[in-house]
C-alpha positions as CSV (number, residue, x, y, z in Angstrom):
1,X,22.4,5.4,5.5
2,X,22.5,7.0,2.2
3,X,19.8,9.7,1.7
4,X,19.7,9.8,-2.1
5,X,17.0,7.3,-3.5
6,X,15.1,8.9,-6.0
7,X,13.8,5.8,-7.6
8,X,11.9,5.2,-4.2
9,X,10.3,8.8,-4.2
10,X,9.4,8.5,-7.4
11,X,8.0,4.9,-7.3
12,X,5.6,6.0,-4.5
13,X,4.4,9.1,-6.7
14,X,3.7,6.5,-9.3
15,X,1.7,4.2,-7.1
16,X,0.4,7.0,-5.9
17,X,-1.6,8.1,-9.7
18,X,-2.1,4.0,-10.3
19,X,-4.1,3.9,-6.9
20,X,-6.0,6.9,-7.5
21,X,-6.8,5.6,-11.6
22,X,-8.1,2.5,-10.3
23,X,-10.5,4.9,-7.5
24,X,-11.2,6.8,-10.7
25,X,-11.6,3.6,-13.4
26,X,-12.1,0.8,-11.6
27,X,-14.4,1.1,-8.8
28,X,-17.0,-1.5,-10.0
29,X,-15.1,-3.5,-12.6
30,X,-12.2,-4.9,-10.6
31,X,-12.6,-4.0,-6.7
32,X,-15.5,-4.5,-4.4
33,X,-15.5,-2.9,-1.0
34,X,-16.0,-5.0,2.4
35,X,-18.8,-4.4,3.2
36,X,-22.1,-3.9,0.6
37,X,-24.8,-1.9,2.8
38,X,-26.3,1.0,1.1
39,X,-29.3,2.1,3.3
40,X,-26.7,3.6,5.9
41,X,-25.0,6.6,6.3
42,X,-20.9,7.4,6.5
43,X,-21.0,7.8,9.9
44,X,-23.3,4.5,10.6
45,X,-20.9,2.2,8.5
46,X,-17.9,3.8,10.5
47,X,-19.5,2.8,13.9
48,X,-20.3,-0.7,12.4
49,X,-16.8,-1.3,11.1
50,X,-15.6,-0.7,14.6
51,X,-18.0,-3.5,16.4
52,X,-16.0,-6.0,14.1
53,X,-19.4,-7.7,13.8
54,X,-19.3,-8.6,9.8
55,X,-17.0,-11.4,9.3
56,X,-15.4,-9.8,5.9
57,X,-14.3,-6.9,8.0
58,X,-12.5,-8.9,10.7
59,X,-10.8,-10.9,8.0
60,X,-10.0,-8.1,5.6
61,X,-8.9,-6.1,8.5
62,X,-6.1,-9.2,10.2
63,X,-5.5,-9.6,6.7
64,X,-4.3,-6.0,5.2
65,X,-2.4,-5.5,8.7
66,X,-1.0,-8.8,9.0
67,X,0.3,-8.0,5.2
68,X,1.1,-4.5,6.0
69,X,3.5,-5.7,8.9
70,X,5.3,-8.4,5.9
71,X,5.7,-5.7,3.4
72,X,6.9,-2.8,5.7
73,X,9.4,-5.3,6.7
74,X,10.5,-6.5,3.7
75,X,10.4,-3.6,2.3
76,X,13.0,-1.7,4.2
77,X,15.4,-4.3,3.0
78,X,14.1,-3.6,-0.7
79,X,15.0,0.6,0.1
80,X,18.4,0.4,1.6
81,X,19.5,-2.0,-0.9
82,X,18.4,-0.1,-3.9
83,X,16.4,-2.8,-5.2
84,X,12.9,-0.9,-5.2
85,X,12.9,-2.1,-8.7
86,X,13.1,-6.2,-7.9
87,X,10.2,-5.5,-5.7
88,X,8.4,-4.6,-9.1
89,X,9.2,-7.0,-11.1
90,X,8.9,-10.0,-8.5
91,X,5.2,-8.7,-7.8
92,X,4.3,-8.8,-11.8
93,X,6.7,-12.2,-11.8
94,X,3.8,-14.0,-9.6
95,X,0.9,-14.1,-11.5
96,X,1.7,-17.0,-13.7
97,X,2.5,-18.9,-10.5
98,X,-1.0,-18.0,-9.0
99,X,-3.3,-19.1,-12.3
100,X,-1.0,-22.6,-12.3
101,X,-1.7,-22.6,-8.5
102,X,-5.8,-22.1,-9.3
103,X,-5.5,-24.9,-12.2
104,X,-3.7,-27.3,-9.8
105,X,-7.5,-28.4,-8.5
106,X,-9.1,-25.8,-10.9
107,X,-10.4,-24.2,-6.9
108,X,-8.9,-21.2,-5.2
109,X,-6.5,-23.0,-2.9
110,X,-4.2,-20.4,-1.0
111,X,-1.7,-23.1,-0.2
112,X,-1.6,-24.0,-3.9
113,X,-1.7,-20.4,-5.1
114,X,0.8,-19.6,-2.5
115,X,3.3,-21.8,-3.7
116,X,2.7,-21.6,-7.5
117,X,3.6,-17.9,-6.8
118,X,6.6,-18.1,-5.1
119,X,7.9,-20.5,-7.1
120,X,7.1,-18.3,-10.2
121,X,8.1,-15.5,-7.9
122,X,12.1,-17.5,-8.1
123,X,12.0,-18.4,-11.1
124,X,11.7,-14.4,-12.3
125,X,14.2,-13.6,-9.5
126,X,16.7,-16.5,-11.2
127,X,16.1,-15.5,-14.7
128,X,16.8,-11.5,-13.9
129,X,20.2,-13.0,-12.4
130,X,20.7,-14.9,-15.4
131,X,20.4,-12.2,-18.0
132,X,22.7,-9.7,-15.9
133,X,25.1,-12.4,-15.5
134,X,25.5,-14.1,-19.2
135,X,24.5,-11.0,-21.0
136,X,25.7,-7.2,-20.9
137,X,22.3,-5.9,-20.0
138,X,22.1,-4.4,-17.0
139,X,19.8,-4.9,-13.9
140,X,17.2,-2.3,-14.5
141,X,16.9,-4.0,-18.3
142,X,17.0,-7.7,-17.1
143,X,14.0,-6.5,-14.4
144,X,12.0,-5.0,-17.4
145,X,12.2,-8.3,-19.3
146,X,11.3,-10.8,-16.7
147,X,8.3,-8.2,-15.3
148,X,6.9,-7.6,-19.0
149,X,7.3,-11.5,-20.1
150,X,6.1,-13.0,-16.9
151,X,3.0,-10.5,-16.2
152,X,1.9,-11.2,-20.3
153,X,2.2,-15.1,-19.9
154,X,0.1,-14.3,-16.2
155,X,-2.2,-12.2,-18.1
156,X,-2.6,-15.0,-20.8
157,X,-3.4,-17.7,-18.2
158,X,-5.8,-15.6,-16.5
159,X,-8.0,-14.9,-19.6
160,X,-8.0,-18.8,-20.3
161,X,-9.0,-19.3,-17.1
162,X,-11.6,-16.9,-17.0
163,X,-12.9,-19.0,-20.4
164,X,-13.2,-22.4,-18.9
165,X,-17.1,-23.5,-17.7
166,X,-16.5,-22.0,-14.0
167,X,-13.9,-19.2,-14.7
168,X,-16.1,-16.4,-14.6
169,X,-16.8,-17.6,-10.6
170,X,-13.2,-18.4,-9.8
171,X,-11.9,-15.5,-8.4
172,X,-8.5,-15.3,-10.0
173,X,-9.1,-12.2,-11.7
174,X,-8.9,-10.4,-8.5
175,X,-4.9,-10.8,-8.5
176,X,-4.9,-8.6,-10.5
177,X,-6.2,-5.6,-8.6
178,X,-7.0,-7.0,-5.1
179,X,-10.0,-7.7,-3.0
180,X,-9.0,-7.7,0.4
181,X,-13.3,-8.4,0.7
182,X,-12.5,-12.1,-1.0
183,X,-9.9,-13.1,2.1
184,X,-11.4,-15.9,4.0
185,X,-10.1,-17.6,7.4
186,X,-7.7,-19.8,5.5
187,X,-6.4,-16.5,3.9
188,X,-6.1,-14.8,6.9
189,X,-3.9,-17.5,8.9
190,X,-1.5,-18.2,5.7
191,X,-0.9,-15.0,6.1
192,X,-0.1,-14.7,9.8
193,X,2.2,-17.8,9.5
194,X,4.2,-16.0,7.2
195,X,4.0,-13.1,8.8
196,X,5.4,-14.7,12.2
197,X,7.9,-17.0,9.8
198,X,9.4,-13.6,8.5
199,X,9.6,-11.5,11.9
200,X,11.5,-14.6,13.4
201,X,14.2,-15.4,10.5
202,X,15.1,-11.4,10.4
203,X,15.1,-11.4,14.0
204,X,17.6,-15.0,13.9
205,X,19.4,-13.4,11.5
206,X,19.2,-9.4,12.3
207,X,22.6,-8.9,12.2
208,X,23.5,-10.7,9.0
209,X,21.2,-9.3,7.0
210,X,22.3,-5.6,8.4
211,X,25.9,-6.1,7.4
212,X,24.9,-7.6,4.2
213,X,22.8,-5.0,3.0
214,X,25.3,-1.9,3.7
215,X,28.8,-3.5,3.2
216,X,28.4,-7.2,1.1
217,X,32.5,-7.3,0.5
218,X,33.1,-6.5,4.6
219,X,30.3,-9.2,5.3
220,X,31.8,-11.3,3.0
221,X,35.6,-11.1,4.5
222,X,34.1,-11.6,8.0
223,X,32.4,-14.9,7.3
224,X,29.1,-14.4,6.3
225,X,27.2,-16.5,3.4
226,X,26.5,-13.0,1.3
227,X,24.8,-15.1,-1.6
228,X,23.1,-17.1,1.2
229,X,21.5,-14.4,2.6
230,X,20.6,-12.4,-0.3
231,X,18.6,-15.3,-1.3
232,X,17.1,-16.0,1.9
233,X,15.8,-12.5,1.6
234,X,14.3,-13.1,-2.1
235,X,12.4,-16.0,-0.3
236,X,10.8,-13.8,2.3
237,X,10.5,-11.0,-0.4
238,X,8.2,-13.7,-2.3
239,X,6.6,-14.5,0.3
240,X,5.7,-11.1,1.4
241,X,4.6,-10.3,-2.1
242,X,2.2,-13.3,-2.6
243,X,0.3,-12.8,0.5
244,X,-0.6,-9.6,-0.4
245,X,-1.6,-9.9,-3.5
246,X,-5.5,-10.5,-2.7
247,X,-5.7,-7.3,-0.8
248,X,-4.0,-5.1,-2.8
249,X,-3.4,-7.4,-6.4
250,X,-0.1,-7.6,-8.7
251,X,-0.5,-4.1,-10.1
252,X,-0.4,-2.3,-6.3
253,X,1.4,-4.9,-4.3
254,X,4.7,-3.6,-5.0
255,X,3.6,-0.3,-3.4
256,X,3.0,-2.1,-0.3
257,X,6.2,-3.0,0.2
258,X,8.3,0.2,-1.4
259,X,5.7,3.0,0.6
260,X,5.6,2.3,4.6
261,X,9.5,1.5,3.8
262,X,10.1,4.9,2.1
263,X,8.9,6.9,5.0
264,X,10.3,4.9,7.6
265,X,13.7,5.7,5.6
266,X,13.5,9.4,6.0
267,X,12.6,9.4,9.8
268,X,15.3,7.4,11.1
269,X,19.2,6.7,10.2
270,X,19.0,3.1,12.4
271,X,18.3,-0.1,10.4
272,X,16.0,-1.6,13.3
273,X,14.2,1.7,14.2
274,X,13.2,1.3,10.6
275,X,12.1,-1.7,10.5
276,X,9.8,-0.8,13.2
277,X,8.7,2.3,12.0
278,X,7.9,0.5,8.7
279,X,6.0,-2.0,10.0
280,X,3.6,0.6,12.2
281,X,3.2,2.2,8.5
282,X,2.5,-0.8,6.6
283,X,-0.3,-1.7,9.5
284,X,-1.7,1.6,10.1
285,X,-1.9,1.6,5.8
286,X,-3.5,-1.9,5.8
287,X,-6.2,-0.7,8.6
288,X,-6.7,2.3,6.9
289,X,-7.7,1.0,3.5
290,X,-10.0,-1.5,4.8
291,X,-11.9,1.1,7.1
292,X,-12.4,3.7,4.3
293,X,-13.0,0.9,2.3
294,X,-16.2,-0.5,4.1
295,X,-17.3,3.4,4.3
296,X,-19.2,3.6,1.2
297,X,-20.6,1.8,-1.7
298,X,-17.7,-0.1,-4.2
299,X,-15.1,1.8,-2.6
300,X,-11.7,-0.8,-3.7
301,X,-9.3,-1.9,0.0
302,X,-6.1,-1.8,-2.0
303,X,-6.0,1.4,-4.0
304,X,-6.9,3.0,-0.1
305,X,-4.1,1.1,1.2
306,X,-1.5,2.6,-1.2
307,X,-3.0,5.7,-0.6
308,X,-3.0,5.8,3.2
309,X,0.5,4.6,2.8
310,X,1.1,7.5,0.5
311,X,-0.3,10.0,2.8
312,X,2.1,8.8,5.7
313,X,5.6,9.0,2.8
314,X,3.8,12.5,2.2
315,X,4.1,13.5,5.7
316,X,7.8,12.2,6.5
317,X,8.8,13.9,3.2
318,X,7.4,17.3,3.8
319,X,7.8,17.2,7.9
320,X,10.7,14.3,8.6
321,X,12.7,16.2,11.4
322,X,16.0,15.9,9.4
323,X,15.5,15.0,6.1
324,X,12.1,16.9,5.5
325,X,11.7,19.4,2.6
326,X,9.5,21.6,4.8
327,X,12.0,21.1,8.1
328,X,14.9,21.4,5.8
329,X,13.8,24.8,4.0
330,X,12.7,25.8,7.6
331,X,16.4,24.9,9.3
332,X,17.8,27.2,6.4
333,X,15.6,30.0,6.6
334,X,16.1,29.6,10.7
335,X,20.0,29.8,10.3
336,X,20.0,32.4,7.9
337,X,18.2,34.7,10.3
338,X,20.3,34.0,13.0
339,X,23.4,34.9,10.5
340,X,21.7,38.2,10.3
341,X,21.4,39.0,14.1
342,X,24.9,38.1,14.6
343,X,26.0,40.0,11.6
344,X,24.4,43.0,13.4
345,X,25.5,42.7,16.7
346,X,28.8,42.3,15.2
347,X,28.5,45.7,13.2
348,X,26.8,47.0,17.0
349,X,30.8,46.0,18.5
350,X,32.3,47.7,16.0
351,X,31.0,50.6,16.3
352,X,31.1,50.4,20.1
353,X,34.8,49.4,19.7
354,X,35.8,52.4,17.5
355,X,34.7,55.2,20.0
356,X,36.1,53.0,22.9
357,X,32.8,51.7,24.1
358,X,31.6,55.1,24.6
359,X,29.0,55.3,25.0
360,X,27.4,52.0,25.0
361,X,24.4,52.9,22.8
362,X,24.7,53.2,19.3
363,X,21.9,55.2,16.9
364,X,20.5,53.3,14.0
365,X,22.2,56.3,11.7
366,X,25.2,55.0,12.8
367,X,25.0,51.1,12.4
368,X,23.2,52.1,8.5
369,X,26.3,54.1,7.6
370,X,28.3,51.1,9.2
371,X,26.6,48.5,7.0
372,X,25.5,50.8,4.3
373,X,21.8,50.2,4.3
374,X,18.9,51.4,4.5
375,X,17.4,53.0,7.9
376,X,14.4,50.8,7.4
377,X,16.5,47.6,7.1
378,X,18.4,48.1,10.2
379,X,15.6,49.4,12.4
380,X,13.7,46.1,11.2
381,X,16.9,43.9,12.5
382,X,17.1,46.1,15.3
383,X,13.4,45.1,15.8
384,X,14.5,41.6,15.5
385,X,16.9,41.8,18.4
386,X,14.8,43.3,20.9
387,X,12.4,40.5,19.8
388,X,15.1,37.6,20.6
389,X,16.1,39.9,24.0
390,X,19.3,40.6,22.4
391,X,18.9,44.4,22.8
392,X,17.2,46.8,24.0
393,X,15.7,50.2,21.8
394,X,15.0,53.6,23.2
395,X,14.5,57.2,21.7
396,X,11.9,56.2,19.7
397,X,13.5,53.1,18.7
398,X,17.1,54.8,17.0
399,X,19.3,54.1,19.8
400,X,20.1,50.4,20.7
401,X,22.0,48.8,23.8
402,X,22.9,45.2,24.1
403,X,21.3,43.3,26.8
404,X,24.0,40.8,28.4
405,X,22.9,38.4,26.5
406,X,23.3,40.3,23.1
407,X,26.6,41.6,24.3
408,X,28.1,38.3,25.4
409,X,27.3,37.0,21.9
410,X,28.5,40.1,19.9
411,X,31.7,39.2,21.9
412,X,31.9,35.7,20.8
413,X,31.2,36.5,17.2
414,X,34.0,39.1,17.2
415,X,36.3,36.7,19.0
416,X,35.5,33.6,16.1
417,X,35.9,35.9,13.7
418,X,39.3,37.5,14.9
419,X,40.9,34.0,16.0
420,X,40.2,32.5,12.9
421,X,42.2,35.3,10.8
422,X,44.9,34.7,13.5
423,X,45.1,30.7,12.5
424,X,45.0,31.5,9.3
425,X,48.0,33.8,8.7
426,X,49.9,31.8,11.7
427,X,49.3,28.4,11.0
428,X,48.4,28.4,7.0
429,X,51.1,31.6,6.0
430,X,47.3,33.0,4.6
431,X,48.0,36.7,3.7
432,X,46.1,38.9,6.7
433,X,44.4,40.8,3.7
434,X,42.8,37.3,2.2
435,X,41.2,36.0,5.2
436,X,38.8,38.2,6.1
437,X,35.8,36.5,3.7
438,X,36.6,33.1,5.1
439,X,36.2,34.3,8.7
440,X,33.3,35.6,7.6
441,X,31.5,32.4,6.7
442,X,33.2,30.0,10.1
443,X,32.5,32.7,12.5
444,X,28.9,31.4,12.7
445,X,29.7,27.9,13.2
446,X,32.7,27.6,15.1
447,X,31.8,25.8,18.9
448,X,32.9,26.3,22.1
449,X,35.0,23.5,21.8
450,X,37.2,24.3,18.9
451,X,37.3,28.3,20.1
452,X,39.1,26.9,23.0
453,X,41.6,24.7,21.1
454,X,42.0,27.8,18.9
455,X,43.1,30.1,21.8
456,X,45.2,27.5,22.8
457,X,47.0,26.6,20.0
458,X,47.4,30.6,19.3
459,X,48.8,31.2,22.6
460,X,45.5,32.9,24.4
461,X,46.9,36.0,21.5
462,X,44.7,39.3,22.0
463,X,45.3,40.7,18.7
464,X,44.3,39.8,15.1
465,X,46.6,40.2,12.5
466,X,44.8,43.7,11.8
467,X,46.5,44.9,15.0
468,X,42.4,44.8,16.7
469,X,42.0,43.5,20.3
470,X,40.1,39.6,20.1
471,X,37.5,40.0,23.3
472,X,38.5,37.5,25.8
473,X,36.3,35.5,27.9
474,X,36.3,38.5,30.8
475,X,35.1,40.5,28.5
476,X,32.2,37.9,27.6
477,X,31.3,37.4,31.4
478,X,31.2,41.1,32.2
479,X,28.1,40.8,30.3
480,X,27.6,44.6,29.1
481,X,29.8,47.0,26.7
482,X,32.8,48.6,29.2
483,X,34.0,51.7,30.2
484,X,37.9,51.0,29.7
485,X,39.7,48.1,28.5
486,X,43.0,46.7,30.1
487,X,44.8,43.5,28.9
488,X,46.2,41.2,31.5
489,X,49.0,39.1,31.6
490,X,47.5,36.1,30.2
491,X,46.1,38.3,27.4
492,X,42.0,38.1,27.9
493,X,40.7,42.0,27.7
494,X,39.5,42.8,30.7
495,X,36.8,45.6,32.0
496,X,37.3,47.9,35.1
């Protein structure tokens, strides 16, 4: 999968300053908390939250993980498609399906809501098609049409509403920003229906949907319904998005699905250990927001729930084993230091090799004239030898010897090094005076493997095109600098 989605990173750094305006704006106009005791302290309302006593938490708990698990899901198809952006606008797209759904029986029905917002939820999905298609907008202007049209005509609806003799006690308003306190029983099992609908159709259809999503023209070529699946997957995306919008409303919903997704992405390079990982996110997000929610007094679930799902795309994008900035800058730093000791037990050979390996210590004067630097520099890489038991330091620490291990690897650095000149001028007619720097950078990452196909191809050869012995593998094995040096017949140097 690729790795370069920078709308995704920077949606979550947006939902990221949206959440933490509405902590900061909003806290007793548009989001109440779970639970409304004041007389307790932090710690009290923690150990109530966990007896699952208070109805409102076991409901706004089920509900924020059941809709954690949907999102994550959904989501991940959302981030490897590149459509973190339909997400958006299908989540703004809603809310004039959920105030048609309220004046259906002027009552908060979720069935009614439920389907008013899908199908409103379609209808934007259809209508960004349409523009693309018939127009020479592209996608990211067709989605800002349909998400700014269809969220004004919600936001119209939901102000008459709010005029009419009961609006002010209907509840709609809390689409807007979510009140995972409102979700009743009805609530709740809507939402694990669709929840159990949408782990079962990507499951029926896992393997569609995978080939789909990476390679549409090989899936299409192969068989499989590409349009049919794409909007089978818009379905469950609408789906996904209207059952969360009473926990975390239109304004954050889209986070839920974009966030667990995002740092599911950078842990894995596996589709399915993804989907997994995105769903543990979305959970762990949903649980999250409605415990700290229930902590103290007017304290919002869904701004907690972006936020815990924040702090999770935080972690995987400063600490993700491969694709973490702080792993990443530590991998670099890690290799670079490991350039450095090898550079210096190469420059230890070479001086060893120019007074015949005798005697096998060599004097920090002598390796700083050898790599013109300072005395300081070398006894501090000298330092960082003995550290890694690479050498050993006596006479105050200006003379160093090679343990085996430092000597074995001094050998194979040589060797690279020497081999690779030898393939150059052999087998690409390089000039022996222009491959030096080019050795210089494969030495260090040439394996075992591809040494030994190199020897082969060269004819196990003992000298570089400088006319300078290549160590062999005796010479490797020996496992300490040698008195004399023979060649064999097979051409290895040898040590008597």
């Amino acid at each position: 999968m690729s790795r370069h989605h920078p709308p995704s990173t920077i949606n979550c750094l947006r939902y990221v300053l949206i959440a933490l305006g509405l902590l900061w704006f909003g806290l007793d106009g548009h989001a109440a908390k779970i639970g409304e005791m004041s007389d307790t302290t932090v710690l009290e309302q923690a150990g109530r939250f966990f007896t699952f006593q208070d109805p409102a938490v076991r409901y706004a708990l089920l509900g924020s993980m059941l809709l954690g698990i949907c999102c994550g899901v959904m989501g991940s198809f959302i981030v490897v498609r590149k459509l973190a952006l339909v997400g958006d606008a299908l989540s703004h797209a809603v809310l004039p399906g959920v105030a048609l759904g309220f004046l259906w029986n002027t009552s908060k029905d979720p069935v009614a809501i439920f389907i008013g917002a899908t199908i409103a939820g379609l209808i934007g999905t259809a209508a960004v098609g349409a523009i693309k298609h018939t127009t020479k907008l592209k996608e990211d202007a067709a989605l800002g049409l349909v998400l700014a049209a269809f969220f004004s005509v919600g936001i119209c609806m939901v102000t008459m509403i709010q005029r009419l003799p009961t609006g002010n006690k209907s509840g709609v308003d809390k689409f807007l920003f979510g009140q995972a306190a409102a979700l009743g029983a009805n609530d709740v099992k809507l939402m694990a229906i669709i929840t159990v609908v949408t782990l079962l159709v990507i499951g029926l259809f896992y393997k569609q949907f995978l080939v789909t999503s990476f390679d549409a023209g090989f899936a299409r070529v192969t068989g499989v319904p590409v349009q049919v699946m794409h909007y089978t997957l818009m379905l469950m995306l609408a789906f996904a998005v209207v059952i969360a919008l009473q926990a975390v409303g239109v304004v954050l919903v889209s986070a839920m699905l974009i966030t667990p997704a995002a740092a599911a992405y950078l842990l894995t390079d596996r589709l399915h250990r993804m989907l997994i990982l995105a769903a543990i996110f979305g959970m762990a997000s949903g649980a999250a927001g409605a415990f700290m929610s229930f902590l103290g007094p007017s304290l919002p679930t869904g701004p907690f729930m972006v936020l815990g799902g924040s702090a999770v795309f935080g972690a995987a994008f400063l600490f993700a084993p491969q694709h973490g900035v702080i792993m990443r800058w530590w991998r670099r730093r890690s290799r670079s230091l490991r350039v450095q000791r090898e550079n210096t037990l190469k420059s230890i050979y070479h001086v060893l090799e120019a007074r015949d390996f005798k005697p096998e210590g060599v004097t920090a004067k002598e390796l700083a004239e050898k790599r013109r630097e300072t005395l300081e520099d070398i006894l501090g890489q000298l330092r960082e030898l003995r550290r890694h038991d690479l050498a050993t330091l006596q006479d105050d620490e200006q003379t160093v010897f090679l343990t085996p291990d430092g000597w074995q690897r001094a050998c194979a650095i040589v060797r690279n090094h020497r081999l690779w000149e030898l393939y150059l001028t052999n087998a690409a007619q390089v000039a022996a005076d222009h491959v030096h720097e080019d050795a210089e950078k494969i030495e260090h990452v040439l394996g075992e493997d591809v040494v030994r196909q190199l020897e082969k191809r060269l004819n196990y050869a003992t000298h570089d095109p400088h006319g300078k012995l290549i160590p062999g593998e005796a010479d490797m094995l020996r496992g300490s600098a040698p008195s004399e040096r023979i060649t064999d017949a097979v051409g290895y140097g040898k040590r008597t």
